[in-house]
C-alpha positions in Angstrom: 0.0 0.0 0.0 1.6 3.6 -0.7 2.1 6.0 1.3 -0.6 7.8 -0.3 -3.2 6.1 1.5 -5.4 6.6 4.5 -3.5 4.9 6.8 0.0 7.3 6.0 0.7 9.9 8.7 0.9 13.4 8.0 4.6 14.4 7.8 5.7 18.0 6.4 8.4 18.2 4.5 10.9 19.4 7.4 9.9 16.0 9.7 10.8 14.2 6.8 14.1 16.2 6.3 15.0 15.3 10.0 13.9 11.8 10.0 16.0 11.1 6.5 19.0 12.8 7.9 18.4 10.5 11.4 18.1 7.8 9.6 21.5 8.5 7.7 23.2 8.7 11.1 21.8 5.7 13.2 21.9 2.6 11.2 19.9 -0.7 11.8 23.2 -1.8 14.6 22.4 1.2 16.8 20.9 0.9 20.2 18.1 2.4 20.7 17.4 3.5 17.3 14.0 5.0 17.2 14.5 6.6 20.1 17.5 8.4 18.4 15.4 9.0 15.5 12.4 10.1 17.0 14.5 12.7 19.2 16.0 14.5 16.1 12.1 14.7 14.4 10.3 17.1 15.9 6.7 16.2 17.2 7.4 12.7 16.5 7.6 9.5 19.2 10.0 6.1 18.4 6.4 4.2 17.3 5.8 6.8 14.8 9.1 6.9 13.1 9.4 3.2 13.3 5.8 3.1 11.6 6.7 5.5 9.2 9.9 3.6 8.2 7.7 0.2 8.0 5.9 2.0 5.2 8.3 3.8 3.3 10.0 -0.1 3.2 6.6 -1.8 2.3 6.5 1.3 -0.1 9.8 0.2 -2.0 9.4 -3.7 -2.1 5.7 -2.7 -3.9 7.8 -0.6 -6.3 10.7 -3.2 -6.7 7.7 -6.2 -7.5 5.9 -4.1 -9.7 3.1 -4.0 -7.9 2.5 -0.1 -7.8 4.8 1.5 -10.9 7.6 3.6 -10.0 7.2 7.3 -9.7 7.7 9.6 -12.4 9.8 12.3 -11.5 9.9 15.3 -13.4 13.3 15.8 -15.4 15.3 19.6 -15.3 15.5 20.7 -18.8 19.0 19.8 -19.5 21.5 23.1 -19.2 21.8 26.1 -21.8 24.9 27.6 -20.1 27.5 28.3 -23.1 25.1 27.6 -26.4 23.0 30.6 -28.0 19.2 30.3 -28.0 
């Protein structure tokens, strides 16, 4: 299921800033991982980022088995710099 869906929580953009940059920093091997987490997302408790992780993880192996296609980002125009238009 995405994380689209009803059951996603409501992250802004910053939460999900912290929590990626957390999550860069305390690996799977750390103790008390959540709780790390959690502390450097604001408003957010060790459940919630754990949960949030679960998804984003369910999220990828639905992508990776085709089951919900992959997302299609939108592409820069590639760069002008040096050529006359």
């Amino acid at each position: 299921m995405s994380m689209s869906s009803s059951r996603a929580p409501q992250w802004t953009a910053r939460q999900n800033e912290q929590f990626e940059r957390a999550l860069a920093v305390y690996d799977r091997d750390t103790p008390e991982r959540w709780h790390n987490i959690a502390r450097a997302v604001v408003g957010k408790s060790a459940d919630e980022v754990k949960r949030y992780y679960d998804l984003l993880v369910e999220d990828v192996k639905h992508i990776e088995t085709g089951k919900v296609p992959f997302p299609a980002y939108r592409c820069p125009p590639p760069a002008t710099a040096g050529k006359s238009v």
